[in-house]
BAMAR-707714 format. One record per residue: residue in three letters; x, z, y of N, C-alpha, C in turn. Coordinates in steps of 0.001 Angstrom, whole numbers, plus 500000, padded with zeros to 6 digits. Each point is the difference from the previous one (the first is absolute). Example, Ala and Ser with C-alpha at 12.3 -4.5 7.8 and 13.67 -1.06 7.14 Angstrom:
BEGIN
ALA513190507800494310499110500000501190500900500000501200SER499650499280501050500820500060501190499230500730501090
This chain:
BEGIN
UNK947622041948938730499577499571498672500091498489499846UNK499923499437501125500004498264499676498493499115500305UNK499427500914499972498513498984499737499840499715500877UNK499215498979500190499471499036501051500934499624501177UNK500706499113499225501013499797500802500250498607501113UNK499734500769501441499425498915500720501509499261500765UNK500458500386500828500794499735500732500909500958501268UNK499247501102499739500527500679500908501487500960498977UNK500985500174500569501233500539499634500498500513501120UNK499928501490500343500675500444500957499728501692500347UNK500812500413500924499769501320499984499669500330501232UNK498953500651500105499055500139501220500354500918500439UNK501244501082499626500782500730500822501164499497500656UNK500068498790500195501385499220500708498500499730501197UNK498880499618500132499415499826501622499102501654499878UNK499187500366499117499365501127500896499434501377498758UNK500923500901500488499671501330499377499112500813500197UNK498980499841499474498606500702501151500195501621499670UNK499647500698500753499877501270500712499976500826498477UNK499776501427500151499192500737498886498592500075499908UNK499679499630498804498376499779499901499550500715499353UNK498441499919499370499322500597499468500065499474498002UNK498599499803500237499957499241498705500463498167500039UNK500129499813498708500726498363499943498732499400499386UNK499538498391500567499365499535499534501266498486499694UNK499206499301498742500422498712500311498952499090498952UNK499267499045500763498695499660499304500399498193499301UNK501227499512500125500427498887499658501339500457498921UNK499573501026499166501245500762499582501235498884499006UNK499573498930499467500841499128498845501208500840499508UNK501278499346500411500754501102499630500706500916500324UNK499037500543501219500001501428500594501672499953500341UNK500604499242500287501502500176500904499924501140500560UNK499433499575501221499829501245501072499799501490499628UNK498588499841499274500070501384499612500717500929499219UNK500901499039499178501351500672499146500867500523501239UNK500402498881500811500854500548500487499765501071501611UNK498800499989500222499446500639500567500083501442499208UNK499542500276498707499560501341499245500688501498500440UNK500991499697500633501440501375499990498977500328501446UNK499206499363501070499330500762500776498623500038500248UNK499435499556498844498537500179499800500025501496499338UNK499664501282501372499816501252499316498452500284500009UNK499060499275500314498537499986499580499169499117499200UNK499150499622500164499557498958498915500192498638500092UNK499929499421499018500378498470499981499062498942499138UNK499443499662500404498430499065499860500359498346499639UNK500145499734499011500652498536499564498668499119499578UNK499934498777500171498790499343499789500250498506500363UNK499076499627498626500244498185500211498922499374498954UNK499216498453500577499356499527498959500150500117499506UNK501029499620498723500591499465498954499677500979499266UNK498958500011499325499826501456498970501074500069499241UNK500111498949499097501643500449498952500684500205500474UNK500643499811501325500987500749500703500049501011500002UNK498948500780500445499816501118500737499739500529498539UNK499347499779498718500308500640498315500939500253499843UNK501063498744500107501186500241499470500534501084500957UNK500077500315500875500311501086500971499934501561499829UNK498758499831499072498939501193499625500669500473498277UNK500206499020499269500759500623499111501182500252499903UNK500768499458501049501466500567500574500167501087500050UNK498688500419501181499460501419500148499981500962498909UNK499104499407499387499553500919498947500790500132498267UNK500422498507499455500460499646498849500997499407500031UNK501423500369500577500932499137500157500640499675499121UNK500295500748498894501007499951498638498730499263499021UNK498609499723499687499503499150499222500343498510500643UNK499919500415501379499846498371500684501876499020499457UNK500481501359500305501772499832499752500112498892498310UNK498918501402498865500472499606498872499248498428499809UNK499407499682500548499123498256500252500551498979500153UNK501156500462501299500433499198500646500919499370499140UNK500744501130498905501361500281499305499659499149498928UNK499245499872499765498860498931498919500515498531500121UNK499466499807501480499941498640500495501265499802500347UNK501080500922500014501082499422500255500868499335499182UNK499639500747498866500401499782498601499449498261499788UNK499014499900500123499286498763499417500031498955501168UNK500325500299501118500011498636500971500881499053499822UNK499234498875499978499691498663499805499172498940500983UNK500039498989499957499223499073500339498431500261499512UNK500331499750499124498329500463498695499671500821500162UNK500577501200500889499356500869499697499289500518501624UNK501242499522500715499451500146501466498286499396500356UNK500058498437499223499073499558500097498523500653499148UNK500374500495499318499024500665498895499463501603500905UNK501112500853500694499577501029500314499180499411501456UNK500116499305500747499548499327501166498990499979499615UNK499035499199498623498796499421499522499085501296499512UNK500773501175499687499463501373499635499661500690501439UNK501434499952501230499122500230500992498839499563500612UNK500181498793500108498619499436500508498721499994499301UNK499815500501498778498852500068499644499533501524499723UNK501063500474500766499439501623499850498021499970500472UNK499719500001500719499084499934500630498478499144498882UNK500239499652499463499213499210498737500109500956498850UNK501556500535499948499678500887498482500964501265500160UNK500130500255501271500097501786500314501240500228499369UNK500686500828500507501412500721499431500218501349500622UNK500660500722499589500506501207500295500895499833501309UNK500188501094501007500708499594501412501332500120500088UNK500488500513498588501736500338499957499739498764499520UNK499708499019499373500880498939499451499556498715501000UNK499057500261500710500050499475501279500828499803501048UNK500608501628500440500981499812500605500908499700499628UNK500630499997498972501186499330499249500061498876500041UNK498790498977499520499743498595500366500587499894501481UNK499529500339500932499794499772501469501399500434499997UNK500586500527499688501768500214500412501035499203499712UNK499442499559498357500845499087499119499843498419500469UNK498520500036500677500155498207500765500828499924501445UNK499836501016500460500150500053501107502191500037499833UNK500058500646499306501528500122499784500868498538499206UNK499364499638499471500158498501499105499497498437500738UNK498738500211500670499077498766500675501239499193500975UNK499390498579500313500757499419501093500763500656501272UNK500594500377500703500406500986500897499426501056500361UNK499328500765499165499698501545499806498518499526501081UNK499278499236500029499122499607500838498800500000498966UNK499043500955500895498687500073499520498533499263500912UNK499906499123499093498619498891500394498888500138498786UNK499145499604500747498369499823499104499777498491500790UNK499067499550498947498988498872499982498801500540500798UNK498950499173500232499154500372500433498643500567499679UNK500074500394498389499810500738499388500526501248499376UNK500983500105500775500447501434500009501135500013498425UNK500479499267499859501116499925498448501059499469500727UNK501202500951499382501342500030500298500733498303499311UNK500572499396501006500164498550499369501442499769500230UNK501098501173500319501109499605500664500752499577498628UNK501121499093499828500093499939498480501454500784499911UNK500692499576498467501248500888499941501359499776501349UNK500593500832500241500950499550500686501529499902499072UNK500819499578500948501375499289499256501214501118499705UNK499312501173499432500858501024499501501029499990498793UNK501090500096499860500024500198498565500611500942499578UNK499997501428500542499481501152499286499692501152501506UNK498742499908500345498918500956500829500420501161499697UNK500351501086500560499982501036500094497910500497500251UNK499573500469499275498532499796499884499650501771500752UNK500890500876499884499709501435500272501328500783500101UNK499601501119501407501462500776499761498984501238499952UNK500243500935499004499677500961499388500008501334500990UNK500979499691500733500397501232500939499525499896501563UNK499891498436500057499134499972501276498729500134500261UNK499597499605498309498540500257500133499076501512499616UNK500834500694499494500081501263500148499889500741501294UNK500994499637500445499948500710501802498859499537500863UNK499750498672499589498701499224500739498792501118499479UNK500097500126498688499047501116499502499658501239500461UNK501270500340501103500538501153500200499263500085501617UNK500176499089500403499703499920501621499004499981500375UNK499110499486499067498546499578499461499135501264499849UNK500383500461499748499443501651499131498731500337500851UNK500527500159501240498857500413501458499538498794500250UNK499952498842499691499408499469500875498665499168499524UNK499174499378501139498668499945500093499565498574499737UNK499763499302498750499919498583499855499030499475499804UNK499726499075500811498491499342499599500380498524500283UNK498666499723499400499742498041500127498947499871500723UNK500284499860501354498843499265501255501102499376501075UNK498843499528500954501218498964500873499771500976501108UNK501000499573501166500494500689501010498993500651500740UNK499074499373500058498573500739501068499744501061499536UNK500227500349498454499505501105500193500778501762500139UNK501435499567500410500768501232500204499331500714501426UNK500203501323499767499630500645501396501171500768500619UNK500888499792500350501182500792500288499513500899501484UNK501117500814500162499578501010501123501216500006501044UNK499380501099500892501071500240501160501348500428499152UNK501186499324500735501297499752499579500170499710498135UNK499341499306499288500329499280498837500548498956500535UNK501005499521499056500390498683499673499606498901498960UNK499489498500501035499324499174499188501226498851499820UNK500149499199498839501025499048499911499539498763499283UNK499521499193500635499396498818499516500567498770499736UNK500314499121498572500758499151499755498882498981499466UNK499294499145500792499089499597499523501038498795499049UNK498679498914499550500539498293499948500198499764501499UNK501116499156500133500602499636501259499441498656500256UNK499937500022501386499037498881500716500886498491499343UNK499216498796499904500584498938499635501129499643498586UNK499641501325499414500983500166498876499226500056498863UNK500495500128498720499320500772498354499177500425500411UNK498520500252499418499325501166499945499040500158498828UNK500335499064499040499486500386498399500493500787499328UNK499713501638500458500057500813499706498937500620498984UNK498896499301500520498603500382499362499372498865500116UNK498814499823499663499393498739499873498642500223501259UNK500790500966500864498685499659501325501085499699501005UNK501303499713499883500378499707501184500197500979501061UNK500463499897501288500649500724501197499733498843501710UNK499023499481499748500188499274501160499898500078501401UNK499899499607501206500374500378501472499099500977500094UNK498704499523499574498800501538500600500366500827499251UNK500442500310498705500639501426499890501178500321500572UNK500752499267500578501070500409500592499563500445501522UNK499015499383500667499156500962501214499813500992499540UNK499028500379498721499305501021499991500927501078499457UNK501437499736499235501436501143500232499906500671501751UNK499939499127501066500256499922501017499390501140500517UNK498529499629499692498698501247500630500174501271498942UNK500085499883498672500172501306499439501241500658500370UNK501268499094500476501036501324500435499336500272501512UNK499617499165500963499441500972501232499609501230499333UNK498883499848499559499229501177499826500602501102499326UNK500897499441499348500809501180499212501112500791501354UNK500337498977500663500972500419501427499759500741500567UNK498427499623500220499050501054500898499632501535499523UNK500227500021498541499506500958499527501731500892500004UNK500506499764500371501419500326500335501089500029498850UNK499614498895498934501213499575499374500854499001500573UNK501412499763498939500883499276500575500032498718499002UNK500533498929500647499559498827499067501187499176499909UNK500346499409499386501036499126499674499543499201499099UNK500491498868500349499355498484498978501014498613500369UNK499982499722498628501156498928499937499154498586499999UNK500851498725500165499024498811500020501146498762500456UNK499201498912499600501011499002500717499638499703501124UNK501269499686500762500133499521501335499462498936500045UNK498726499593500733499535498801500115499060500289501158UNK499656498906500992498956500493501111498879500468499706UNK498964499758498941499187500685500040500001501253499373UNK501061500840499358500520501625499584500242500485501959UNK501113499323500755499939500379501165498945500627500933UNK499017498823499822499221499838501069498445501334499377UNK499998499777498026498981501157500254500538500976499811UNK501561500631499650500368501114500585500773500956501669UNK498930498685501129500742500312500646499378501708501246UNK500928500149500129500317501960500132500316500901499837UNK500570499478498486500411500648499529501720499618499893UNK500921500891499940501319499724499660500381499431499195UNK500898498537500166500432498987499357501204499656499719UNK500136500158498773501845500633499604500242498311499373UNK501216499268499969500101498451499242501335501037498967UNK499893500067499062500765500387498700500910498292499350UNK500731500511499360500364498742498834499913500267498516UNK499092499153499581499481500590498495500392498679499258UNK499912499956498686500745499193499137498862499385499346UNK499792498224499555499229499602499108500587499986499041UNK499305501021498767500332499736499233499279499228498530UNK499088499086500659498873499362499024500225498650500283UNK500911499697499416499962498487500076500798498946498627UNK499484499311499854500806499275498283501291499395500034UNK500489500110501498501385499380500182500433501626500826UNK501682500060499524500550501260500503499958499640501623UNK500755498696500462500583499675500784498771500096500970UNK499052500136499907498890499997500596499524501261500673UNK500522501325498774499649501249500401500752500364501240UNK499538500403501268500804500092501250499622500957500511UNK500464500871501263499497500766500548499435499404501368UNK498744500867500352498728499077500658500004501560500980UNK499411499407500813499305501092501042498480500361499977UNK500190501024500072498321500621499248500176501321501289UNK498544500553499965499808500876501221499038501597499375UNK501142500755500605499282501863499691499490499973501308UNK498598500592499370499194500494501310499837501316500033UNK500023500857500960499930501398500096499251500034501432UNK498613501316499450499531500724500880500716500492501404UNK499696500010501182501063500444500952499888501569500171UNK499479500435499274499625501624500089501324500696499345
């Protein structure tokens, strides 16, 4: 889908194809890469979850309302503008002061996210979306048929808004964790991702290990990702930056998949 678009670009079936599993969790879901392309062997349940409540809305009327969310979007496509990007931005952010309906919510949340500075989603520290227009000049804002099938894949599955502690996965599920990456972005939300939550990823996949799921988690290569994932299997990938205001800048970097040794 695009959202939350950090830095990682790559396919985690070129280092590690994990086994046949149970149910799918993924509690850092943004824009659920993985689990798209994961979906053809998720034959049990699949448990998606992330702060970001409008995320995880807009997700929910995918689910549920895809052709109102469609006819919204078809709206804003018509009318995008400068004026107007900035105007629907000022309607999102004050949802919360004067309430709106959740289809035109998610439409908002699609239409910034598809139009904004490099498809990059930030908050202030009050929690309002501040990324401004980006240098489009004509956005493809919605594909009708992808988001349909997204609708489609969606059907079964289990969505909520809480953070990672509280998934309970079981013997042989698969967990896939894409947090904020160490030393990188992580205004994702306006509480941040910092080192002690990146320990405490650490202790909730033990325990999830122990309980005999399988774990996989992406992150940047840096000594302290090493050192508190160490025991676990340490894959160095090449993933692409793609957040940066100069092209020449965007490069491919070494970043690290971690996988359970089970």
């Amino acid at each position: 889908m695009g959202w939350r678009k950090k830095s990682v670009n790559f396919s985690y079936r070129k280092v590690y194809r994990p086994p046949p599993f149970n149910d799918y969790y993924e509690p850092f879901l943004g824009g659920g890469a993985v689990f798209f392309g994961l979906n053809s062997r998720i034959h049990h349940k699949a448990f998606l979850s992330d702060v970001n409540a409008d995320l995880m809305l807009t997700y929910r009327m995918l689910q549920k309302s895809p052709r109102k969310v469609i006819e919204q979007l078809s709206d804003y496509q018509k009318k995008h503008s400068k004026e107007h990007y900035y105007s629907i931005r000022e309607e999102y952010n004050s949802q919360y002061n004067h309430g709106q309906d959740a289809m035109k919510l998610a439409a908002q949340f699609i239409y910034l996210n598809k139009t904004c500075y490099n498809g990059l989603y930030r908050v202030n520290q009050v929690g309002r979306f501040n990324v401004p227009i980006g240098k489009y000049k004509n956005p493809k804002i919605y594909d009708t048929m992808n988001l349909m099938k997204v609708s489609e894949v969606l059907e079964s599955v289990d969505l909520k808004v809480q953070s990672f502690e509280h998934i309970r996965p079981g013997h042989h599920d698969l967990v896939y964790c894409d947090p904020p990456y160490d030393e990188t972005y992580d205004q994702y939300t306006n509480s941040g991702f910092n080192r002690d939550s990146q320990v405490k990823l650490r202790e909730m996949c033990d325990s999830w290990a122990e309980a005999g799921a399988r774990i996989i988690v992406s992150n940047s290569d840096t000594d302290f990702i090493r050192k508190t994932w160490k025991g676990y299997q340490i894959n160095q990938i090449q993933a692409s930056r793609n957040i940066n205001c100069k092209a020449s800048k965007r490069q491919q970097v070494t970043e690290l998949l971690i996988t359970s040794k089970k």
